[in-house]
VEXDREN-2710 file (C-alpha; in Angstrom, 1 decimal):
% VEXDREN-2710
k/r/px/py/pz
1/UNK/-135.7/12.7/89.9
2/UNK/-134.0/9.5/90.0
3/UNK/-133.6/7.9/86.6
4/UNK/-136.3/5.1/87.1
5/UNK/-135.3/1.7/87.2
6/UNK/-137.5/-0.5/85.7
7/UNK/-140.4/-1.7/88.2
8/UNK/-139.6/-5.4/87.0
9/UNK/-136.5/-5.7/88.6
10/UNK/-134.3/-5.2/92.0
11/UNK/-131.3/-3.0/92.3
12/UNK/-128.3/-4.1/90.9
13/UNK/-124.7/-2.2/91.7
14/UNK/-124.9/0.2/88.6
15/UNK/-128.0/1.4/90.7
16/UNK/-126.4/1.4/93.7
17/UNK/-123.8/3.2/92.6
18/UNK/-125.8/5.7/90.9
19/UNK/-128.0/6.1/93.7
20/UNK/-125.1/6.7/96.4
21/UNK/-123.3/9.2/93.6
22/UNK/-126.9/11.2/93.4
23/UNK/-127.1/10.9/97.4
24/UNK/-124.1/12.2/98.1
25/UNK/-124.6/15.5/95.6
26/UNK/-128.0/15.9/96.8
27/UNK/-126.6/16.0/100.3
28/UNK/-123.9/18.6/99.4
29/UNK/-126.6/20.4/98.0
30/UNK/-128.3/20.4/101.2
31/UNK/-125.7/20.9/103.6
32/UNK/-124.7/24.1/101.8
33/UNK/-128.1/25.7/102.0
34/UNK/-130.0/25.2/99.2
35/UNK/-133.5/23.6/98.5
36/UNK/-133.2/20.8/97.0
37/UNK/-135.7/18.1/95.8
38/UNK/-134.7/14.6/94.9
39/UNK/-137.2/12.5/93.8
40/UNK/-137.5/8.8/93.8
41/UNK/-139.3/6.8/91.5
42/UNK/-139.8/4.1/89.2
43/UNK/-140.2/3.4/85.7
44/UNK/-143.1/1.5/84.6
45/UNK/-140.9/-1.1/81.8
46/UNK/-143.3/-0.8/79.4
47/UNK/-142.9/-3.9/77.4
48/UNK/-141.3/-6.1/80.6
49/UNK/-144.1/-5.3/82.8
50/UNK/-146.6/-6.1/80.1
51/UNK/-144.9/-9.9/79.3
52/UNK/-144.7/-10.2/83.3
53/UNK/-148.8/-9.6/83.7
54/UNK/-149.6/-11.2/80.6
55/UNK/-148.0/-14.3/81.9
56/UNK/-149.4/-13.8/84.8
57/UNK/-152.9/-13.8/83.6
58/UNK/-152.7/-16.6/81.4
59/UNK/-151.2/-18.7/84.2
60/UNK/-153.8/-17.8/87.0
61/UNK/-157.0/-17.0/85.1
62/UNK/-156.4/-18.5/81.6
63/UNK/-157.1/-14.9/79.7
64/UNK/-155.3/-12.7/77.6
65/UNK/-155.1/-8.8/77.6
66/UNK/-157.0/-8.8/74.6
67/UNK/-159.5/-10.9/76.5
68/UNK/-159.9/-7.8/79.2
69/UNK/-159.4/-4.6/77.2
70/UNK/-157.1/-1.9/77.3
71/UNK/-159.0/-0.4/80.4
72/UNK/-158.7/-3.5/83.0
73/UNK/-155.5/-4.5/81.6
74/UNK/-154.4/-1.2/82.7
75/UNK/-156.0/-1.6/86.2
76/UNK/-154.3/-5.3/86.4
77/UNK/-151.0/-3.7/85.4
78/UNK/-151.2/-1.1/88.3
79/UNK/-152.6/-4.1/91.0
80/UNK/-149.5/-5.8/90.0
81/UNK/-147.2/-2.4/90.6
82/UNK/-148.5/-2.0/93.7
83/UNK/-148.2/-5.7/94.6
84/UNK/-144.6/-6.3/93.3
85/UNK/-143.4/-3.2/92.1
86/UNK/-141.7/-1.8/95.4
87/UNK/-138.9/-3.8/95.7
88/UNK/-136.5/-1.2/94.4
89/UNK/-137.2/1.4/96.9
90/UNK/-137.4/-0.6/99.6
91/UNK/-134.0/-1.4/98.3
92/UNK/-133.0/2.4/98.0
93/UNK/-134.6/2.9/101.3
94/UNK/-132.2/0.5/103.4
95/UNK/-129.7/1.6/101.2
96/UNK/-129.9/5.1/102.9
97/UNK/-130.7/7.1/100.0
98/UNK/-132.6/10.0/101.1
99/UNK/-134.8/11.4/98.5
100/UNK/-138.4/12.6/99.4
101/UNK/-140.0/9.3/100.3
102/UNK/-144.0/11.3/100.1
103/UNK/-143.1/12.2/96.8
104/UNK/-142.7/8.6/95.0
105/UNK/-143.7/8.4/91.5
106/UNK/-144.2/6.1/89.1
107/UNK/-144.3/6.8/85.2
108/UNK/-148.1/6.1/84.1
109/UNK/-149.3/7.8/87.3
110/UNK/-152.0/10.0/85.9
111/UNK/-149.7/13.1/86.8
112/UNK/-146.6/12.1/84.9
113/UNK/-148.6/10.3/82.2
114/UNK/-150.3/14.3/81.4
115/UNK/-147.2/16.4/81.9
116/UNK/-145.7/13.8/79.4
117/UNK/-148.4/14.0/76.5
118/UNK/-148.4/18.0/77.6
119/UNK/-144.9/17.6/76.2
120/UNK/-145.1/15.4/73.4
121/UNK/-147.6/17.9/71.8
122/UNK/-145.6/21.0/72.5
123/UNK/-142.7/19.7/70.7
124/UNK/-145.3/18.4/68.0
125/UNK/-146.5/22.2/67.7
126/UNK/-143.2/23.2/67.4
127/UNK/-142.6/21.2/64.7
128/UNK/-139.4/19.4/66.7
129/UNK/-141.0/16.2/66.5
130/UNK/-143.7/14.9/63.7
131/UNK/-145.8/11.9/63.0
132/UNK/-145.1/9.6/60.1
133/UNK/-145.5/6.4/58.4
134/UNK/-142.6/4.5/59.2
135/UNK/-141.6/0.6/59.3
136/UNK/-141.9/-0.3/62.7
137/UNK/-140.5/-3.6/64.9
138/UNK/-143.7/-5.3/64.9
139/UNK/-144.4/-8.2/67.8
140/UNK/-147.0/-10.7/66.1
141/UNK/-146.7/-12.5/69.9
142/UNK/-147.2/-9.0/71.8
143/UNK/-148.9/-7.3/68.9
144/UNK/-147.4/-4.0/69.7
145/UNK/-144.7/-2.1/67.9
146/UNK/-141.3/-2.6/70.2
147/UNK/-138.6/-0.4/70.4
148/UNK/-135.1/-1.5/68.4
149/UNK/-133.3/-1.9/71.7
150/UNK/-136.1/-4.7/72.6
151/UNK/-135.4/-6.5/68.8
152/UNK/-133.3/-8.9/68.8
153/UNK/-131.3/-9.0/64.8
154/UNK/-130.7/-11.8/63.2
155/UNK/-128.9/-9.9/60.2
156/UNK/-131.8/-10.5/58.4
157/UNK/-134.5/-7.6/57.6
158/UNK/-135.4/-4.2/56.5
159/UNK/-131.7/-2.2/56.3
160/UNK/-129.4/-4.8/57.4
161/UNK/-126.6/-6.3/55.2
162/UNK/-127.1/-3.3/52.6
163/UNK/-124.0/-2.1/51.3
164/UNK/-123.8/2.0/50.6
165/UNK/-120.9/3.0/48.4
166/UNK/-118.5/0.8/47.1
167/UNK/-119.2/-3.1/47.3
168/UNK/-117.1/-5.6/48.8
169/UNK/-115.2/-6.7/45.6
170/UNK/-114.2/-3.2/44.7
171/UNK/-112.3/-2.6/48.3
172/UNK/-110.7/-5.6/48.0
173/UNK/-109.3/-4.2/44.4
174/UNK/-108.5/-1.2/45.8
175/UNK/-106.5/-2.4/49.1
176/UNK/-104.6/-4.6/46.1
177/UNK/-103.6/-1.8/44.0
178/UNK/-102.4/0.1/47.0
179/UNK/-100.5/-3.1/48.6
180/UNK/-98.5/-3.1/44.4
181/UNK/-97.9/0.6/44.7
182/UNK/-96.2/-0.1/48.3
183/UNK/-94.3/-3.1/46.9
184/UNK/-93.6/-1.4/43.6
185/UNK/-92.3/1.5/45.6
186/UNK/-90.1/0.3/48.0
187/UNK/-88.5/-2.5/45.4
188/UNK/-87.4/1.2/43.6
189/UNK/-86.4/2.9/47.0
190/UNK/-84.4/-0.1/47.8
191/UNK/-82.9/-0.4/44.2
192/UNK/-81.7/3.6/44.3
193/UNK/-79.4/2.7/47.4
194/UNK/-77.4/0.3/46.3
END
């Protein structure tokens, strides 16, 4: 599979590059003989592809998503996939990248979006992942939870500017004492040669 790029976006080189890196191994693959399956794809952006139809919407119909429910929101999500989100392929595609072009998939196809909860609660029954309450990075504009990559810190907040272990002051005593050892010890070195 090829790592999805966002469905927001167009290729940029690191793509490109990717893309001819994974062309060029998949081809190997081929030209020695065995089967191999490359598939292309794209990733659905979660949060990006949200703002882009929630602007969207609010532009050209003056509604929100709260306004349609999860349901249409969903549907008007995939209308605008499948309107805009192709761009990237297309790109791959005159790039020459040769993956399986019948096989295209996109991350909440019904398919992917099944094999991945089939996942998450496998590794749930294993007990390698668990559900808690935890603080979350909560978006009073989006009102969703975002991920910590999406937050953008100020300094200011849950966990940030605490010190663990010694403070600040008692460093700064430290590196002091161990500049007036140095000092103190070569001023003797210095005073046994002569």
């Amino acid at each position: 599979m090829i790592p999805p790029p966002n469905v927001t976006g167009s290729l940029h080189l690191g793509h490109a590059l990717m893309a001819a890196i994974e062309d060029a191994i998949v081809r190997w693959s081929r030209m020695r003989g065995r089967p191999t399956l490359w598939v292309p794809g794209t990733d659905h952006a979660g949060i990006a592809t949200q703002t882009v139809v929630e602007k969207t919407l609010a532009r050209e119909k003056g509604i929100s998503r709260h306004d349609l429910g999860r349901e249409k929101f969903v549907d008007e999500v995939h209308a605008w996939v499948d309107k805009y989100g192709n761009t990237i392929c297309s790109q791959l595609r005159r790039v020459g990248a040769s993956p399986d072009w019948s096989r295209q998939a996109f991350t909440m196809d019904a398919n992917l979006s099944t094999a991945v909860l089939e996942a998450f609660l496998r590794l749930h029954k294993e007990g390698l992942i668990y559900r808690d309450h935890r603080l979350v990075n909560w978006s009073s504009k989006l009102k969703t939870a975002i991920s910590d990559i999406e937050v953008r810190g100020r300094g200011w907040g849950w966990g940030w500017g605490v010190r663990v272990g010694r403070g600040a002051g008692e460093r700064k005593q430290k590196k002091k004492k161990k500049k007036k050892k140095k000092k103190k010890k070569k001023k003797n070195e210095s005073g046994k040669r002569n």
